[in-house]
Each structure stands twice: as C-alpha cells, then as structure tokens.
N, C-alpha and C positions, 0 to 999 in steps of 0.2 A: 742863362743856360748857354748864350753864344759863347760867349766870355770862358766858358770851360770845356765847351766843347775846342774850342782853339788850343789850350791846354791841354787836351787830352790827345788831341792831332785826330779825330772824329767826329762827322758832320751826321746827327742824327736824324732820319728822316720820320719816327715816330717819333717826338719828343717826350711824350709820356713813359715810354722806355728808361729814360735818366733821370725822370722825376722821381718813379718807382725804385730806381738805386739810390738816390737821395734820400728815399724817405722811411728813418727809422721807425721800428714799431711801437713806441710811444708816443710819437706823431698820430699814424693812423688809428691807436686805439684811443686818441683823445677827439679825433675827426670820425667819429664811426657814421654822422650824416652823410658823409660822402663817400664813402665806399671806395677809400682812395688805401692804396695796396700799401704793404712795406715792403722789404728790399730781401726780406729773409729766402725768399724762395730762388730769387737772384743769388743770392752770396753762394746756397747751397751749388747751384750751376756754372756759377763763376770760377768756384774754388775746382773743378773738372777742368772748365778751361785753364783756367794757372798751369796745371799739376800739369796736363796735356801737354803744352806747350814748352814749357822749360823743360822736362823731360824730353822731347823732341829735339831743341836748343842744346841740350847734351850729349845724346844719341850721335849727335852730326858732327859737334863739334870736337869730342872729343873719342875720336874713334877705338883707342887705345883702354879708354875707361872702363875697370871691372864693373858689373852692376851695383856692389854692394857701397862703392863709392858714388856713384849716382846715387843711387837712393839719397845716400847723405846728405849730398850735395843738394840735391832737388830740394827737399825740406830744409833746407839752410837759407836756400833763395829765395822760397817760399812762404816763410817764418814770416809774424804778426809785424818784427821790426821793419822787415824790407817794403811791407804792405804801408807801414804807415808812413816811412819815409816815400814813396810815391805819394800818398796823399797831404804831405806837409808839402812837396813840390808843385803841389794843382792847388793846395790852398783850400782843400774838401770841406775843413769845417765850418766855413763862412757859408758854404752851400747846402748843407744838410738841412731837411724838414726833422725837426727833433720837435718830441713835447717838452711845453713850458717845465717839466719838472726835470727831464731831463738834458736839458738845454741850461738850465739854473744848476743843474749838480754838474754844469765841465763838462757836457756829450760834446761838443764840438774838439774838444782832446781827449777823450774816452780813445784810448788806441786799440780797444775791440771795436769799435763802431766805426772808428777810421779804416780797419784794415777790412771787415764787411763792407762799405760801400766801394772800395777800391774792386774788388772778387764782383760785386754786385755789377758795377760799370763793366767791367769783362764781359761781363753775362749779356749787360743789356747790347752790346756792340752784336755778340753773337747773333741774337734776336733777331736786330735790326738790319743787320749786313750780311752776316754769314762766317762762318770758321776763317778765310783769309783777311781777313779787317780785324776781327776779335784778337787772333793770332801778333798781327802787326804791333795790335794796341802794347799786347802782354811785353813782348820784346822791346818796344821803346819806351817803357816808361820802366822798365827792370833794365834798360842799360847798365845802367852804372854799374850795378850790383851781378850781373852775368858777366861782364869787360874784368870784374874784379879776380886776381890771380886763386885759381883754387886753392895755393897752397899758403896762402895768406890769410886765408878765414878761418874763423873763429869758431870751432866747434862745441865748446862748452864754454857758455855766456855766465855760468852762474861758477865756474873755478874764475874764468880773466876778472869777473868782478871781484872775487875774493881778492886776487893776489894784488889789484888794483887797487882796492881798500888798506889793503895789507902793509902798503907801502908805509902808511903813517902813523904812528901806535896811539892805541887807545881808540880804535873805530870798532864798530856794533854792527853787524849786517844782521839783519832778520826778514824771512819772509812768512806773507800773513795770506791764511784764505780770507777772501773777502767773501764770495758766495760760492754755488753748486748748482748750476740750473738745469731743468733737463729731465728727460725718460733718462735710467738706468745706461740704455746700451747709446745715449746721444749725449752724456754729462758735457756742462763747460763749467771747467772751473776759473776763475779768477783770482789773480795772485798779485798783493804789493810788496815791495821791497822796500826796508828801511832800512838807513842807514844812520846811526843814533837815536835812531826813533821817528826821524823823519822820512816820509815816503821818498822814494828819487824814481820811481818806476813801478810800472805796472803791467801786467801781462793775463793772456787769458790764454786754454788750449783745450784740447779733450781729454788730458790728466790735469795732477799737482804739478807732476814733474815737468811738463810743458810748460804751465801756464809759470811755471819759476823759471824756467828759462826764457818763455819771453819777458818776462819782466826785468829779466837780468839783463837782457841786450838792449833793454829800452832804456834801463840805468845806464850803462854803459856808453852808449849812445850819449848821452846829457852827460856825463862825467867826462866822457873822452873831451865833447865838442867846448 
C-alpha cells in the first residue's frame, strides 16, 4: 500500500479506505467471512468527485468556453480510456483484491474494473482527507490528458477507429455486446471490438453507444501505440 500510495502522491491515514477501492466485488462476495467491503459504493462517489473537479478545471480555465462544449469536453476527459490510462500509470492491477475467478478471466486488465478502482481511489482520498486532497489527486494524475490541446481530441473513437482500420483493405471491425447488467434505469452495458474477428478492445458505459465508444478508444489506444 506504501508503494501506491507514493504513486498516487497521497498518504492515507485510514488505510482500509484504499483497501475498500482495491477491492472488487467478487473478491468480497468470495470473503463474505469477513465482511470486508467492495469498491462499488466508492466508484459511485468517486465518479462526482471526477465530474466535479474537471469541470471546475474547465470553468477556470477556459473562460471563453461555451457550456455545450464543456460538456463535451468534460466526458472526453472523463471517459473509461483516460480512467484506465491513469491506472496503467500506478500499475493498479498488481494491486486489486479480485476473486480467484475473476482474477483467472484477465480482472487485473478488465478496463471497467481499472477505471472503477481509479473513481474509487478519488472517493477514498475524499473520505479520508477532505475535497482539497481529493481535488489535487484528480488533477495530477489527469495531467497529461487536461495539458492535451482541446482541439486535438478525438471526439468519435469509433469513426478514427474506422478510418484507421480503413487504411488497409480487407479489415472486418465488428462490435459485440458482451453483457447488460443492472436495474433498468442503472444498465451497464459491455462492449468488444473485433477486428477480423479478433478482440483489440473493450469498453463498458450506461448505453451500447458508450460502451462502443469506449471500446473503440481502448482499440485505438493499442493500434495507435
């Protein structure tokens, strides 16, 4: 936990606070002797702090900015890709409590479960410190991706992956629901993308249409790099 809390640039004085963002829920529903938490109620408070903060981060910085562009902007920055690219930079999924099964099916690159514990961590910082620390957190570990020109990003990940594809004749994209989990008004859908038939990305959102777009920037992501 030292080890990530130096990565994260936050010294936790509960530590069970980070445990709780590490620990996905088929972890705890395999440990139900212990009454040790998952992260899901974190993610949900996490993801407030996100939204809060990078919108705030835009509000200031760009004082000229219509709202309807903000919006945009805000969920661009906010999106599954950026969530997981912070967490491939901390190295999250060496750290994650996952159960044996899903630990065995790839959770430690499951990039819904990367980009929860990332919102998760935000949460616990809140908790444990207060809105100025939590704040701090959001900001330096979304540098790169806030510093990045607005008029340089990517706002439909699943046309750039087309034209990207496109480049070389005889390529296949398809995208596939993998599941649909959820009450009605809370759906997450999950989405793979193939490219000849082989997966290159994955993505999850509260539509199809999300969950294909982030799958398509996670492709993209791996195609570009």
């Amino acid at each position: 936990m030292r080890e990530l809390e130096q990565k994260i640039g936050y010294t936790f004085h509960n530590q069970s606070l980070l445990q709780t963002a590490l620990t996905h829920s088929s972890f705890s529903n395999e440990t139900k002797g212990e009454k040790r938490l998952c992260n899901e109620r974190l993610e949900f408070l996490g993801d407030s702090v996100l939204g809060f903060t990078v919108a705030r981060y835009l509000y200031d910085k760009y004082p000229d900015m219509p709202e309807g562009q903000m919006t945009k902007l805000r969920a661009e920055l906010v999106c599954e890709q950026n969530l997981v690219a912070v967490s491939d930079k901390l190295g999250l999924g060496e750290y994650l409590y996952l159960g044996r099964g899903e630990a065995a099916g790839g959770g430690r690159s499951r990039p819904s479960i990367l980009a929860d514990a990332v919102e998760a961590i935000f949460a616990a910082i809140l908790l444990d410190g207060g809105v100025e620390p939590a704040q701090a957190a959001v900001l330096r570990l979304l540098d790169e991706s806030l510093r990045r020109d607005p008029g340089h990003r990517v706002s439909d990940y699943k046309t750039a992956l087309q034209e990207l594809v496109q480049k070389k004749s005889g390529q296949t994209l398809r995208y596939e629901l993998l599941s649909a989990t959820g009450p009605d008004h809370l759906k997450v859908f999950a989405v793979s993308v193939l490219l000849n038939e082989e997966p290159i990305g994955q993505g999850s959102g509260r539509s199809k249409k999300e969950a294909e777009q982030a799958a398509a920037a996670f492709a993209l992501e791996g195609l570009s790099g």
